[in-house]
N, CA, C and O of each residue as an XYZ file, in Angstrom:
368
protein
N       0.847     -1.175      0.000
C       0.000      0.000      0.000
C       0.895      1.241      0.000
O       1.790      1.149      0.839
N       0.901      2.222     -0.612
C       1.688      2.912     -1.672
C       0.887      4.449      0.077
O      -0.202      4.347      0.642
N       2.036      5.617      0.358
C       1.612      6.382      1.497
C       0.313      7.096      1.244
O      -0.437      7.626      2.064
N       0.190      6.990     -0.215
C      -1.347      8.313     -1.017
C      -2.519      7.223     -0.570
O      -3.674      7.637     -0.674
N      -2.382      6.240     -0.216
C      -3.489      5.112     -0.216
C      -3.848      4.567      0.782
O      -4.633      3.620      0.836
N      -3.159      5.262      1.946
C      -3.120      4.147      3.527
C      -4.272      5.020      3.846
O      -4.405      6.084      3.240
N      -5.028      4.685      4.662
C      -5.386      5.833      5.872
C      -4.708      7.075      6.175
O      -3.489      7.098      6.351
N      -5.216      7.800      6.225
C      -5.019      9.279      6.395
C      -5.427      9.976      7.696
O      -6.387     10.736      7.827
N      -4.467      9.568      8.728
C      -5.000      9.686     10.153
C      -3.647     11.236     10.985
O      -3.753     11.626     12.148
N      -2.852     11.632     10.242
C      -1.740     12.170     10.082
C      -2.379     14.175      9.841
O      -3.279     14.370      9.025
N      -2.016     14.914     10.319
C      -2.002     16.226      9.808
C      -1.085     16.958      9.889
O      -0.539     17.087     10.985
N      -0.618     17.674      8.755
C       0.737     18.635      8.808
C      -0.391     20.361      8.469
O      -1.288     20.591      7.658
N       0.258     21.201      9.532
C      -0.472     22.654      9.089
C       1.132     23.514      8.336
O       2.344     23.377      8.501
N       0.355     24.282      7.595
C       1.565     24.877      6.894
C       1.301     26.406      6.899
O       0.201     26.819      6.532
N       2.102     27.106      7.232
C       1.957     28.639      6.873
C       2.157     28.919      5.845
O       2.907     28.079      5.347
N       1.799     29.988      4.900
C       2.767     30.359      3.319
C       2.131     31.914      2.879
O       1.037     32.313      3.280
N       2.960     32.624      2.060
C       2.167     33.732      1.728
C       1.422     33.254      0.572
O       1.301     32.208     -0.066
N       0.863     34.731      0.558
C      -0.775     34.530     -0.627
C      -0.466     33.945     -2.045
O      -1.224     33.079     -2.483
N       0.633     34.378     -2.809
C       1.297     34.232     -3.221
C       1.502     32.508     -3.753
O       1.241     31.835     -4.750
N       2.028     32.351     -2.629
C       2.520     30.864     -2.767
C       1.109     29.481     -2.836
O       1.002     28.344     -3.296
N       0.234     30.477     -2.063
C      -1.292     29.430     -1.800
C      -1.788     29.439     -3.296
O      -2.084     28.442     -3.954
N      -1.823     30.800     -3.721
C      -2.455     31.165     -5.294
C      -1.839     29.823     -6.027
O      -2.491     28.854     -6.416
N      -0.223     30.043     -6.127
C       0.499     29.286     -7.496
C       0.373     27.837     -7.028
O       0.701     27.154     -7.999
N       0.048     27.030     -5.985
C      -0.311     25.534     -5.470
C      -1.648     25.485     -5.369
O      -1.962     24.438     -4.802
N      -2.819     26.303     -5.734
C      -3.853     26.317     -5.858
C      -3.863     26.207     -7.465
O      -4.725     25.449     -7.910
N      -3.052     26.837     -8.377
C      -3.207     26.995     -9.942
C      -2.946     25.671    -10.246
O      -3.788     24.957    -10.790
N      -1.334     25.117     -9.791
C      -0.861     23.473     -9.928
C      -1.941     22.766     -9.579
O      -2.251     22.001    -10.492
N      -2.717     22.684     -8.556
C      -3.397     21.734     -8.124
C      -5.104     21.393     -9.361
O      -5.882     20.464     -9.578
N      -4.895     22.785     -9.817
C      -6.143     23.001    -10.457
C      -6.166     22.092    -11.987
O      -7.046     21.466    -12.578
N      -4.452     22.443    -12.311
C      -3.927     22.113    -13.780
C      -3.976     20.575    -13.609
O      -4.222     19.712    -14.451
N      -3.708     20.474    -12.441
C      -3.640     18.233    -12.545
C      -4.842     18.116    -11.836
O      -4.676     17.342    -10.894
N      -5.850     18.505    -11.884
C      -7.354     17.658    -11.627
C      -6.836     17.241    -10.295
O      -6.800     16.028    -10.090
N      -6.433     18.034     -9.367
C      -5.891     17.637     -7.764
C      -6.953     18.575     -7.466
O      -7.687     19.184     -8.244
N      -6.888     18.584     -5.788
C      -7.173     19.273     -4.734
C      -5.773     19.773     -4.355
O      -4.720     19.535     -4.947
N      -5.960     20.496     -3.277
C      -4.480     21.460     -2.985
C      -3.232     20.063     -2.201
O      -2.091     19.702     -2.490
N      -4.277     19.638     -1.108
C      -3.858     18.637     -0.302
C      -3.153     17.689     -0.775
O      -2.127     17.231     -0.274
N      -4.038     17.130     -2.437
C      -3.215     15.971     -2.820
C      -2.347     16.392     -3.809
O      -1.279     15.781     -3.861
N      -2.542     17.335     -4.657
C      -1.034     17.936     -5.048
C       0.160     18.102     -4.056
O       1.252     17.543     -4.155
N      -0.258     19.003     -3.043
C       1.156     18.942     -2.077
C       1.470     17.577     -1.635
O       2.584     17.150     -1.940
N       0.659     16.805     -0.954
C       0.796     15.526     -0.502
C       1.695     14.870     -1.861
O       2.830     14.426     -1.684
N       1.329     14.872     -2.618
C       1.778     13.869     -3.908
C       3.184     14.366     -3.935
O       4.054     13.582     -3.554
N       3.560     15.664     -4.366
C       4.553     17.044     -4.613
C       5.600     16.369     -3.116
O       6.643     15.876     -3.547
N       5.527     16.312     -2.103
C       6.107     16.556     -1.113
C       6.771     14.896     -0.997
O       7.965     14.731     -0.747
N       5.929     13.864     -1.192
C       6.243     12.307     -0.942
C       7.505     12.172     -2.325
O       8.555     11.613     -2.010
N       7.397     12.571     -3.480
C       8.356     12.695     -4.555
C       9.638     13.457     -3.937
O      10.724     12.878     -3.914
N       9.517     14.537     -3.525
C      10.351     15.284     -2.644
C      11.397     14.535     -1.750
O      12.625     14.483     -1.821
N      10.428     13.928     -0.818
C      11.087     12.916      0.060
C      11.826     12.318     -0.408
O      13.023     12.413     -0.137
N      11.306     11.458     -1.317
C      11.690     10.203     -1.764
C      13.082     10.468     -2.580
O      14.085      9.759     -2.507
N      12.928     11.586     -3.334
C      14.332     12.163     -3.954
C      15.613     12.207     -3.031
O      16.722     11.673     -3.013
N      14.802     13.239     -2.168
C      15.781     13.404     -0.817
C      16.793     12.242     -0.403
O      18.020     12.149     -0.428
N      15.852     11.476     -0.049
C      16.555     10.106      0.477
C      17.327      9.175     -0.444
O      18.394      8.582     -0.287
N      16.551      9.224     -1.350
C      17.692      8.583     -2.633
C      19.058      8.726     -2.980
O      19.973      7.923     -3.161
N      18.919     10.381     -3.040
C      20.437     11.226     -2.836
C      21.193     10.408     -1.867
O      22.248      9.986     -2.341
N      20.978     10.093     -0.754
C      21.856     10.276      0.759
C      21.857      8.444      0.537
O      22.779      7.877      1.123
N      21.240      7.873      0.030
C      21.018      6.191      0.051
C      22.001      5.490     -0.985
O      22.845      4.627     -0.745
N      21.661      6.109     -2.255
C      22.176      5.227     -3.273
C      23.205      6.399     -4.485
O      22.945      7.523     -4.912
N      24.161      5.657     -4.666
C      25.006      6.373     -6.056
C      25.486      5.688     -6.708
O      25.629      4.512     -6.375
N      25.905      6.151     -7.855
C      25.915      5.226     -9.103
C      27.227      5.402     -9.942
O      27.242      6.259    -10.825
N      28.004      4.853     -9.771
C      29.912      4.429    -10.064
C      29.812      3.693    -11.777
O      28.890      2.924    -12.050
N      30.498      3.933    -12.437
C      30.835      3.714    -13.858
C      32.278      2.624    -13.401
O      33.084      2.951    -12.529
N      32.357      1.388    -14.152
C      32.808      0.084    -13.626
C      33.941      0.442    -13.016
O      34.197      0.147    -11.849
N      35.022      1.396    -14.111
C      36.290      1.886    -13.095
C      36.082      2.235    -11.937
O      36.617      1.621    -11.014
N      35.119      3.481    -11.674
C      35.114      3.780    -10.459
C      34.844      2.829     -9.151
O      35.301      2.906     -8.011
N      33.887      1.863     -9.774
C      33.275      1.074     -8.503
C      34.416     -0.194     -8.026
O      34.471     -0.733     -6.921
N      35.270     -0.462     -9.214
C      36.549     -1.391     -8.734
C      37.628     -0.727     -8.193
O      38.576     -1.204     -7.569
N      37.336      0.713     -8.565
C      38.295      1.746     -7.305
C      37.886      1.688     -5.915
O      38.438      1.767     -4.817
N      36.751      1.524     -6.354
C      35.860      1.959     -4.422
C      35.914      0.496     -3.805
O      36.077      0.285     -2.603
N      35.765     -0.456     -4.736
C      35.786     -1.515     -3.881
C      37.126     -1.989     -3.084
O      37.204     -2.551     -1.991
N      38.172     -1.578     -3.992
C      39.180     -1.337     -4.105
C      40.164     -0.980     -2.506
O      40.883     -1.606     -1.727
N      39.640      0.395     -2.673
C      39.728      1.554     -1.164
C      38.850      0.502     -0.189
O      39.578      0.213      0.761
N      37.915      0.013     -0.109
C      37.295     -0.908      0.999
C      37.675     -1.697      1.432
O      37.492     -1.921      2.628
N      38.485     -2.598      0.526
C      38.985     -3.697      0.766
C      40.585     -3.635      1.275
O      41.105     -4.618      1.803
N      41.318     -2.362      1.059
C      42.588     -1.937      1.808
C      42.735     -2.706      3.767
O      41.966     -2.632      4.725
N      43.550     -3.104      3.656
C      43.833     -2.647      5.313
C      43.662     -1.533      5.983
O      43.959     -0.360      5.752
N      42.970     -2.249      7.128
C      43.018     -0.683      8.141
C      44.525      0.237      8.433
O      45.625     -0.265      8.200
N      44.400      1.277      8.832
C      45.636      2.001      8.761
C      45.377      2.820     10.170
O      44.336      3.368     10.534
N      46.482      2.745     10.762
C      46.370      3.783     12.529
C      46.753      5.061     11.547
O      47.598      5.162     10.658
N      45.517      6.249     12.221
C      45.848      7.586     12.082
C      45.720      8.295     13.215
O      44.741      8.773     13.788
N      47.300      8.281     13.526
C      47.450      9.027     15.197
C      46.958     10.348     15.288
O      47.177     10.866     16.383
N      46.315     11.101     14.406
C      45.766     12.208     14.225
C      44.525     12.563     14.920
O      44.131     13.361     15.771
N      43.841     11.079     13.761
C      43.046     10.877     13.843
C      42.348     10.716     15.186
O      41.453     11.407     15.673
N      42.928      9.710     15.638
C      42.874      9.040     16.908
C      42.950     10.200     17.994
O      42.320     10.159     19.051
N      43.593     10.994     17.705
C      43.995     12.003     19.300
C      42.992     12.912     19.197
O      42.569     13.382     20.254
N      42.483     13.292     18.112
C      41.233     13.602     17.791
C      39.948     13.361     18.313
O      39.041     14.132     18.626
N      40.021     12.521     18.333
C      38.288     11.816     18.763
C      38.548     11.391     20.274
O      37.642     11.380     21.107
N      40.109     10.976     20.606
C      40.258     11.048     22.126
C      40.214     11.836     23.197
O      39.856     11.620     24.355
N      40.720     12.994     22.532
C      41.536     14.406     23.406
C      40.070     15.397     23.761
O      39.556     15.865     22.745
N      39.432     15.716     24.974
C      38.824     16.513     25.056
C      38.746     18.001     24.286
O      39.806     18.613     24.153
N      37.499     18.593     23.775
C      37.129     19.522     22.775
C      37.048     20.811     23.264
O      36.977     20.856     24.492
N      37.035     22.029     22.608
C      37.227     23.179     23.377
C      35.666     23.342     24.364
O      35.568     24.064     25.356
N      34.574     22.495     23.801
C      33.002     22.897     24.859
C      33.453     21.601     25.804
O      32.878     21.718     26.886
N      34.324     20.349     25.767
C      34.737     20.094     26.629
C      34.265     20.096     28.089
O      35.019     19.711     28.982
């Protein structure tokens, strides 16, 4: 069951100027929507983009036998590193 199709037990309120209600009132009008399910529809695509970005990327064969590459290296001590994440911070 797809989120436009579940139960609808959920409310988000939104502020916006006049402006902005007008031009998502015009969109909503042009696709045979209501305001709700244009934004609703508009906003779940949104998401879903969002998260895609941060989830998945897409390597051309060199690159991905580079990356697998770099993964598969030995670990390496970085005393830098290390004194870093050890050593108390200036909010400390």
């Amino acid at each position: 069951m797809s989120p436009t199709t579940q139960t609808k037990t959920e409310r988000i309120d939104v502020r916006l100027s006049p402006s902005s209600k007008a031009l998502l009132q015009e969109a909503a009008k042009a696709t045979h929507k209501n305001v709700s399910e244009f934004i609703l529809e508009a906003g779940i695509v949104a998401a879903n983009q969002a998260l895609a970005e941060r989830r998945i990327f897409l390597l051309d064969e060199a690159r991905w036998k580079e990356f697998q590459e770099v993964l598969d290296r030995p670990v390496q001590k970085k005393p830098r590193l290390g004194k870093l994440l050890n050593d108390p911070g200036v909010l400390d």
